[in-house]
C-alpha positions as CSV (number, residue, x, y, z in Angstrom):
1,X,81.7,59.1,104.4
2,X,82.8,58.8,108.0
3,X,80.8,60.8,110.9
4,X,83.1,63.1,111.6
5,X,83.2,64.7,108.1
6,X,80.1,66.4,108.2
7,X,79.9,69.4,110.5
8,X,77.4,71.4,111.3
9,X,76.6,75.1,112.8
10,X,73.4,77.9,112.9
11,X,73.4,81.2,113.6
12,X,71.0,83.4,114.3
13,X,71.1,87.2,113.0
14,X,68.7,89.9,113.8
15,X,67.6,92.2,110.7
16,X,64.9,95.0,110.9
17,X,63.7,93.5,113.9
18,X,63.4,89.9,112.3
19,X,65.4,86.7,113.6
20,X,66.5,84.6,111.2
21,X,68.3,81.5,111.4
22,X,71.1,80.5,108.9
23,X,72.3,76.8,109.3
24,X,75.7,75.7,107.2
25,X,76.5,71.9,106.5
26,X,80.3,71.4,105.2
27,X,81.7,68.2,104.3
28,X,85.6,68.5,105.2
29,X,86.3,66.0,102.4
30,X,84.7,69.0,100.3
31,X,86.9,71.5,102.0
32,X,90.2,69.3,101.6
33,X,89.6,69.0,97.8
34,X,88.2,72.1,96.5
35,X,89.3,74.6,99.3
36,X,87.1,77.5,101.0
37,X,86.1,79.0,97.4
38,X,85.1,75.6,95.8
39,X,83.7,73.6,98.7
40,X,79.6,73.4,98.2
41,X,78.7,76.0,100.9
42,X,80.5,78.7,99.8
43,X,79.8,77.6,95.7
44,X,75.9,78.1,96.7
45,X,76.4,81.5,97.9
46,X,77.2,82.2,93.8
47,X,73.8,82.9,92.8
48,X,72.2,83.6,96.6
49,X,70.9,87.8,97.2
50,X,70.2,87.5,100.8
51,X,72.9,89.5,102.4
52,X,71.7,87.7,105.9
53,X,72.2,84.3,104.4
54,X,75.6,85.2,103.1
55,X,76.7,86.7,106.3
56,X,75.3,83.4,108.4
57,X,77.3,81.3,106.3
58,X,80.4,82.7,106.2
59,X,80.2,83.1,110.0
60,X,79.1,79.2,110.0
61,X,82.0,78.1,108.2
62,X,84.5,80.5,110.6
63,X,82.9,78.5,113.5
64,X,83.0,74.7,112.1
65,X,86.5,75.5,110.6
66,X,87.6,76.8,114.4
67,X,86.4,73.7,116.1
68,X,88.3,71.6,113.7
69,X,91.6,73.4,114.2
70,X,91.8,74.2,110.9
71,X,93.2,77.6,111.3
72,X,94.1,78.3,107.8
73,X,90.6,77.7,106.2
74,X,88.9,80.0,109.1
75,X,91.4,82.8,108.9
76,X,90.7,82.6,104.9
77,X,86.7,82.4,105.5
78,X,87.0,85.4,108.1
79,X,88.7,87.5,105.4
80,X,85.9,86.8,102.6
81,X,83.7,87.5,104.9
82,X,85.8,91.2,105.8
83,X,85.6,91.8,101.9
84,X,81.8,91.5,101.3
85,X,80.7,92.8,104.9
86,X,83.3,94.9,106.4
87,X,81.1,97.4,108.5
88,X,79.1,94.3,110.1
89,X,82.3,92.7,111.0
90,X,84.1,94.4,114.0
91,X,84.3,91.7,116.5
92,X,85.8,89.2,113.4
93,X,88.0,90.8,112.8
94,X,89.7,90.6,116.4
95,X,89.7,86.8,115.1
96,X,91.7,87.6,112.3
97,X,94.3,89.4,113.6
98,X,94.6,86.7,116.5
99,X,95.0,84.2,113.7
100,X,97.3,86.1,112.1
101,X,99.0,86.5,115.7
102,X,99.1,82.8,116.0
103,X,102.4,80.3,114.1
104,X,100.0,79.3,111.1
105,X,101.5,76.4,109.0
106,X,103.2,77.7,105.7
107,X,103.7,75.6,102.7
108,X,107.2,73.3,103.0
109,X,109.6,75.5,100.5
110,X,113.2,74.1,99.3
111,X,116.3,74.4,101.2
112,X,117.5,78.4,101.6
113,X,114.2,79.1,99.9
114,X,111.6,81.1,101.9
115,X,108.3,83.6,101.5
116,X,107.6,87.1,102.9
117,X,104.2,87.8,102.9
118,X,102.9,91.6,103.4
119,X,100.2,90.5,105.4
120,X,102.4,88.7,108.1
121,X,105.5,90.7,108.2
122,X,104.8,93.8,106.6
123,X,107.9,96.1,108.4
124,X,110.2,93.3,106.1
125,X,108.0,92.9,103.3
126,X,108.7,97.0,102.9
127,X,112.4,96.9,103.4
128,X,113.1,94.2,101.0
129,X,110.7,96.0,98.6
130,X,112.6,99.4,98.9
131,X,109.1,101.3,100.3
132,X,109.3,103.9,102.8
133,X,105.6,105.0,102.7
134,X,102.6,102.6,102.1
135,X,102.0,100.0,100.1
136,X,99.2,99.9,97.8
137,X,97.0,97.3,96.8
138,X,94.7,99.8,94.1
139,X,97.3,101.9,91.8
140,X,98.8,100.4,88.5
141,X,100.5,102.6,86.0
142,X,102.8,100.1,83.6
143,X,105.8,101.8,84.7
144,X,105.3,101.7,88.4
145,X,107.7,100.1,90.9
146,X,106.9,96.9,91.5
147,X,103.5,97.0,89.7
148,X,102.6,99.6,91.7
149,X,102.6,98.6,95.4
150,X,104.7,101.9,96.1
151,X,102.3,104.2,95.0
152,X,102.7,108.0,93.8
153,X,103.0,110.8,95.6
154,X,100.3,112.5,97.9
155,X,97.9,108.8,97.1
156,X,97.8,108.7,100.7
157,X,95.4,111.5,100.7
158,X,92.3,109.1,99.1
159,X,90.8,106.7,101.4
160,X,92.2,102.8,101.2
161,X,89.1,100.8,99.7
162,X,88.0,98.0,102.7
163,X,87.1,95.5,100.4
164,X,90.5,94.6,98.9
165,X,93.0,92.2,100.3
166,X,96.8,93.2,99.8
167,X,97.9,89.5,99.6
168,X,101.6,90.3,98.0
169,X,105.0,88.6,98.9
170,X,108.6,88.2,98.3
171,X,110.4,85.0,96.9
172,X,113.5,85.0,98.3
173,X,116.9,82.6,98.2
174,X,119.3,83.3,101.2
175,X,117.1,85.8,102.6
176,X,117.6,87.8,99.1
177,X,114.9,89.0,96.6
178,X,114.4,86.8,93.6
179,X,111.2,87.7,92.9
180,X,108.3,89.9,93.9
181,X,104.4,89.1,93.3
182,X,101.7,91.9,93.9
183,X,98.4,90.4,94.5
184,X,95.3,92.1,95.3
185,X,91.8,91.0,96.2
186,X,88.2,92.4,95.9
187,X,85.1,91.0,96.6
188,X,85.2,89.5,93.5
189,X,87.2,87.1,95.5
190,X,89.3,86.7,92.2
191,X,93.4,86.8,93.5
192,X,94.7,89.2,90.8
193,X,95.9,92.8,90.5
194,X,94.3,96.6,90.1
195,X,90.9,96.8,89.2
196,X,92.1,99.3,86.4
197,X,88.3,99.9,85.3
198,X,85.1,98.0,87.1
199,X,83.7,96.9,83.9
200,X,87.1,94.9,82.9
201,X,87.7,93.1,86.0
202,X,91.3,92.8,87.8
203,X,94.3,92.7,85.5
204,X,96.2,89.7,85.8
205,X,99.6,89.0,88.8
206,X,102.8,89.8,87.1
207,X,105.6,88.7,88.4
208,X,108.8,90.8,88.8
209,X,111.8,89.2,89.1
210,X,115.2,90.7,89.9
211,X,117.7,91.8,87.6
212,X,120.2,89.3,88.8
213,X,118.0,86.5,89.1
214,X,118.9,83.4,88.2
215,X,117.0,80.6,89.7
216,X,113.8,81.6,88.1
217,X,112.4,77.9,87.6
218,X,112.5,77.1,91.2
219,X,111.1,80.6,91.9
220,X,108.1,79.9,89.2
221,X,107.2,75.9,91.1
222,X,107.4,78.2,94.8
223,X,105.6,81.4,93.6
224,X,102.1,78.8,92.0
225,X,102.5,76.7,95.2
226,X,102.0,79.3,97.6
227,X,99.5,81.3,94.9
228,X,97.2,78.2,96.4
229,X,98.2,78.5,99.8
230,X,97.2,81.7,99.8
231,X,93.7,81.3,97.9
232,X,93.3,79.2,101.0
233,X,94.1,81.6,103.9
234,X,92.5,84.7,102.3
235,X,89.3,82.9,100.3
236,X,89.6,83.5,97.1
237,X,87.9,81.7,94.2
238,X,90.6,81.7,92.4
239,X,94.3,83.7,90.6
240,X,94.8,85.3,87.7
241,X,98.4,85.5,86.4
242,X,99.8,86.2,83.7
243,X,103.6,85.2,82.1
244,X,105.3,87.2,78.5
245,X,105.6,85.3,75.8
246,X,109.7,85.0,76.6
247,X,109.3,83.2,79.6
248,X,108.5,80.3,77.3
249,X,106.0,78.9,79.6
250,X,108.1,78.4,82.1
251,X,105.2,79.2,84.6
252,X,102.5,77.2,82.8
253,X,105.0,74.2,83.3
254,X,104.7,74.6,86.7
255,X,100.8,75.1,86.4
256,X,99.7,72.0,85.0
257,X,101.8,70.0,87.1
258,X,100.5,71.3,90.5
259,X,96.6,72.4,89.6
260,X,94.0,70.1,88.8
261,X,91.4,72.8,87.5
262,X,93.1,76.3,85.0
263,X,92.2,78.0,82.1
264,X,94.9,79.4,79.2
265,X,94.3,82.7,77.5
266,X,96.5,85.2,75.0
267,X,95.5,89.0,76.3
268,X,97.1,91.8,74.4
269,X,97.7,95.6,74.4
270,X,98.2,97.7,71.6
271,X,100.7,100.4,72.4
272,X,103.1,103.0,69.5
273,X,106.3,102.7,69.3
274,X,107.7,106.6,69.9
275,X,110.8,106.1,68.5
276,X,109.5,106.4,64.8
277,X,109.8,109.3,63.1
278,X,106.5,111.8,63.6
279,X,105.3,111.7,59.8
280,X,105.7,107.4,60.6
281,X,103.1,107.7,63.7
282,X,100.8,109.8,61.2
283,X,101.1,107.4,58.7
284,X,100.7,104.4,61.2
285,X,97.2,105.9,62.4
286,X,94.3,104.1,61.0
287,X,93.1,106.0,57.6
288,X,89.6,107.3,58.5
289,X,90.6,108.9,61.5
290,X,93.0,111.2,59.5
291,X,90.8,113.8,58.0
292,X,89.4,114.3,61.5
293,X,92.9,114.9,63.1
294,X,93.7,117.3,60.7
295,X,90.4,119.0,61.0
296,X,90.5,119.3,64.5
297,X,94.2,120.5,65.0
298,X,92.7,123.6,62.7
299,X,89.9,124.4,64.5
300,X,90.4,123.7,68.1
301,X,92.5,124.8,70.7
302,X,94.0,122.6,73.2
303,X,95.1,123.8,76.8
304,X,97.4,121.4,78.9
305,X,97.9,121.6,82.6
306,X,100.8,119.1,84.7
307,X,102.6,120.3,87.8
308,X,101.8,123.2,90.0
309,X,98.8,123.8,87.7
310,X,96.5,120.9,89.1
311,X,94.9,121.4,92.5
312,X,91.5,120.8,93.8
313,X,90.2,123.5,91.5
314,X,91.0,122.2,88.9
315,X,90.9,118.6,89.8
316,X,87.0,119.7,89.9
317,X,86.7,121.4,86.5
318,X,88.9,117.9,85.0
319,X,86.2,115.6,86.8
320,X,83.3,118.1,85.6
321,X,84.3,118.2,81.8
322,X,85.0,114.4,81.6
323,X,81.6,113.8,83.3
324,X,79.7,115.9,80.9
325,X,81.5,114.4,77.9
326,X,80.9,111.2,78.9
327,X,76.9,112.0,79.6
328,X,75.7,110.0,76.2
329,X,77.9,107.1,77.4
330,X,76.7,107.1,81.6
331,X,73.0,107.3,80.0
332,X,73.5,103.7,78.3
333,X,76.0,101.8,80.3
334,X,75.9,103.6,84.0
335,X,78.7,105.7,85.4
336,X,82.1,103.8,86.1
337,X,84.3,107.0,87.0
338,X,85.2,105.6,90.2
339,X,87.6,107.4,92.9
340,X,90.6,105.6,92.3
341,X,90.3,105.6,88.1
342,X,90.4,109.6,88.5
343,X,92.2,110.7,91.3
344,X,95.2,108.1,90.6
345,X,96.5,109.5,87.1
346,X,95.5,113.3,88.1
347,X,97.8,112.7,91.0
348,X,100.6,111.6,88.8
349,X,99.6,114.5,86.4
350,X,100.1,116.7,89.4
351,X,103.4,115.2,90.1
352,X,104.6,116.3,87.2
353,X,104.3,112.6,85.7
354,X,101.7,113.6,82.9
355,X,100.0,115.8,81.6
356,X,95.6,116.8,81.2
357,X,94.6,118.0,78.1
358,X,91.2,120.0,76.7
359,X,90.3,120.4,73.9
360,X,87.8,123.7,73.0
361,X,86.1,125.6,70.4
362,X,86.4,129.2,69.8
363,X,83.9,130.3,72.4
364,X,85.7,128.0,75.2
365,X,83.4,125.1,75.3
366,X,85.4,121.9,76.2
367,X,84.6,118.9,73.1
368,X,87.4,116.6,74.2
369,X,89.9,115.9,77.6
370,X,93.0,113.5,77.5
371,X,94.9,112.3,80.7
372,X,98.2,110.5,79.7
373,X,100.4,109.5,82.3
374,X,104.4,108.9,81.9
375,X,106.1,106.8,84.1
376,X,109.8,105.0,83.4
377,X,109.7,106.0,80.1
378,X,106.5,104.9,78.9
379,X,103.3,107.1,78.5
380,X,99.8,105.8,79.4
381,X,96.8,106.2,78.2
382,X,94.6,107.1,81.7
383,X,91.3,108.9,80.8
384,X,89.8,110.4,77.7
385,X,86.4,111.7,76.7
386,X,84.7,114.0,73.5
387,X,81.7,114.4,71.9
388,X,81.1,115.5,68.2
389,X,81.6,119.3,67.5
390,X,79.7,119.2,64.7
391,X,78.1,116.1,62.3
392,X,81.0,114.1,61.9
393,X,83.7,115.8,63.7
394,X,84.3,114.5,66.7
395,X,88.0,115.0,68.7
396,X,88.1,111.7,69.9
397,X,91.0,110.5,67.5
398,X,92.8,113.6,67.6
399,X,92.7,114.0,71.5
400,X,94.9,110.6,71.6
401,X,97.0,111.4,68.5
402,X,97.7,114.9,69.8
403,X,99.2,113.1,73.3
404,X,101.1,110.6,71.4
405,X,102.8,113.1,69.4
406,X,103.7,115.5,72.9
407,X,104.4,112.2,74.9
408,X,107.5,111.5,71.9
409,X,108.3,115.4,72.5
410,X,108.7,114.5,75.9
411,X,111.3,111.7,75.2
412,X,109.1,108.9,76.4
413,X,109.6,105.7,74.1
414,X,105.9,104.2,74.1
415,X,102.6,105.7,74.2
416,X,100.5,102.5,75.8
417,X,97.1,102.6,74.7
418,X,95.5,100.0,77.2
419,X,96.1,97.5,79.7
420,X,95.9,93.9,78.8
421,X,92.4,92.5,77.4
422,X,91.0,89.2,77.0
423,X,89.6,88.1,73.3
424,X,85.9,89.7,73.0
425,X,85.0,86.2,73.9
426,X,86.8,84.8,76.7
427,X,86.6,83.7,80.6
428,X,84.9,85.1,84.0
429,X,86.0,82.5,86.3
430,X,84.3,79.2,84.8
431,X,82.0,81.2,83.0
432,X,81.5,82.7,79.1
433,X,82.2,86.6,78.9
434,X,81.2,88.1,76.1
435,X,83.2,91.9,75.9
436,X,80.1,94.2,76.0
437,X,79.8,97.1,72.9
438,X,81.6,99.8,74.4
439,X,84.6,97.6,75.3
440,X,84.6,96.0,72.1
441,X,84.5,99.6,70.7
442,X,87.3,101.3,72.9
443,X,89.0,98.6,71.9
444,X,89.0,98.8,68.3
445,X,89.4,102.4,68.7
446,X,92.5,102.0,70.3
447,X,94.2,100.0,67.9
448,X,93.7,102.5,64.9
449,X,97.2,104.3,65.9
450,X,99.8,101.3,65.8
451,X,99.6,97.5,64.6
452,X,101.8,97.1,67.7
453,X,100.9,94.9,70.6
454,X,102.3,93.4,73.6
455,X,100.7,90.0,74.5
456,X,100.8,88.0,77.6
457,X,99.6,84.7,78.4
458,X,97.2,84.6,80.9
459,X,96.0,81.6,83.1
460,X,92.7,81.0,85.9
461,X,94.0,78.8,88.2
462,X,90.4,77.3,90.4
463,X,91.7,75.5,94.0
């Protein structure tokens, strides 16, 4: 190991009146192999609490990776460092936008074959996407354009999150779209898309290629080679991408030739196909939760809202009633209602994409809420929550049948019924995840309408 591998830098960071000293040692060796999520520094930080400690190295690492003109690495250091500690970062980020400023090497790509990346030509990155307004690193709906980096209407009212990354880009062939890749990341540091609910984790990258596109093999061996480019210049840990079952591995193929260190994984997602006839969905729906629909269609009474009903108001009252149905469920897992898992389908619901349902008994007290969202032809499954009426009648399975049966009225042609999950044992990063009860539940819930599924294959890729 030569002399010049090794590097070296402190820092010293005052907290509640205390100085404290933070010294990083990297071994560029380290670096070159296992990149600025794998190389030993950064790996440390996995199980380290001090918030000082974590800054000082980060900041470390920005400094030893300037001095050694490895731009790349320090611009992808500085923005891990922006996802975890954004409000402690203001003169850092000066750095990154002069990095980003300055001609940073991009991975060699084949002849007529070139990337556009949203975070270093954003005005084209828009135009070749087609997207007037923002572009959106935190909305998913499974008919969204493009994933959902184009948003819905009036999402420019909540508040971008600071800690997530829009990393997306363009493959293009003669300056034309072949195929587009939305990528988002958290401080997770996991490259991957929407966090659709913080107890799941980020769904995986899909890849949308264009209708016309033909060179899709070359576009696969491009798309994973700049996938570790890119887990390079922002930081991340790792990607999370996932291919259908038709693409016949084509991306895999190019995954095992070009990484040295990935995981391979079958996710599904149970959905109902609405073009059966409605006494086929009835008989499709899982036996014991018959008697229960029926009851509850007899003695309930179910208001729906969409459109010009939903404004703040009711926003409010929606938010209220799903918060106190959900209380038995905050009380033994926490409260993961987050801004984004709200507002985003009540804004579609708003736009006319969707519809809010409550469910009441005679003397107006809500037992169950459903918030499906259409989109393209394909309803969603956004929000639900009950609680039992009385000793074993609980609305729960007749809130979902009752929006499978309008989202058919309404012409769509599938009623989704979750995104994409992992087995109940399957992968965080290199580690064992277990699927906690109420996952495990939800899940089994939601497959008692339909013995449909869509599966995808879905691969960690470590750099």
């Amino acid at each position: 190991m030569s002399e010049n591998d090794i590097q070296q830098s402190s820092i010293e960071i005052t907290a509640n009146g205390e100085a404290i000293t933070v010294t990083t040692t990297l071994s560029l060796k380290d670096l070159e192999a296992n990149g600025v999520g794998g190389c030993q520094p950064v790996k440390q930080l996995k199980s380290e609490t001090s918030q000082i400690i974590r800054l000082g190295t980060y900041l470390n690492l920005a400094d030893i990776l300037h001095e050694c003109g490895r731009n790349v690495d320090e611009l992808g250091i500085l923005r891990r460092a922006r996802r975890e500690f954004d409000a402690y970062l203001s003169g850092q980020k000066e750095r990154i936008v002069a990095l980003l400023a300055s001609e940073l090497p991009l991975p060699a790509m084949p002849d007529r074959w070139t990337i556009v990346a949203l975070d270093r030509d954003e005005p084209q990155f828009k135009r070749l996407a087609g997207i007037d307004g923002n572009v959106y690193a935190n909305f998913w709906h499974p008919g969204a354009k493009l994933g959902g980096l184009a948003g819905t209407r009036n999402l420019d009212i909540l508040k971008q999150p600071a800690d997530i990354d829009n990393a997306s880009f363009h493959v293009c062939f003669n300056g034309s779209v072949v195929a587009t890749v939305p990528v988002a990341i958290n401080a997770t540091h996991v490259a991957g898309w929407v966090t659709n609910h913080p107890s799941s984790g980020c769904m995986p990258i899909e890849i949308h290629f264009a209708q016309d596109a033909t060179e899709r093999d070359e576009a696969y061996k491009i798309i994973v080679s700049y996938l570790q480019y890119m887990a390079r210049s922002f930081g991340a840990d790792n990607f999370t991408i996932a291919e259908r079952p038709e693409d016949h591995f084509a991306l895999y193929k190019q995954i095992i030739k070009k990484a040295r260190s990935y995981s391979a994984e079958i996710w599904d997602s149970p959905y109902v196909d609405l073009t059966a006839p409605e006494e086929q969905l009835f008989a499709n729906v899982r036996k014991s939760y018959k008697s229960n629909i029926n009851w509850c269609a007899k003695n309930l009474t179910t208001e729906y809202f969409s459109g010009e009903q939903i404004n703040n108001e009711s926003s409010a009252y929606f938010f209220n009633v799903i918060q106190d149905l959900h209380q038995e469920l905050i009380a033994k897992y926490t409260d993961g209602m987050t801004q984004e898992l709200f507002y985003h389908p009540i804004l579609m619901c708003a736009n006319g994409q969707g519809e809010v349902a409550i469910s009441k008994t005679a003397d107006g007290t809500p037992y169950g809420i459903s918030v499906t969202t259409y989109d393209n032809g394909i309803a969603y499954y956004a929000l639900a929550g009950s609680r039992e009426v009385m000793r074993g009648k609980n609305p729960g399975h007749f809130i979902v049948y009752d929006a499978i049966r309008r989202a058919k009225a309404r012409g769509q042609t599938r009623y989704v019924m979750n995104r994409f999950f992992g087995a109940s044992v399957s992968l965080n990063q290199t580690d064992v995840k277990v699927m906690i009860d109420r996952a495990f539940n939800i899940s089994f819930f939601k497959r008692g309408y339909s013995g449909d599924c869509s599966f995808a294959n879905v691969y960690q890729v470590f750099t």
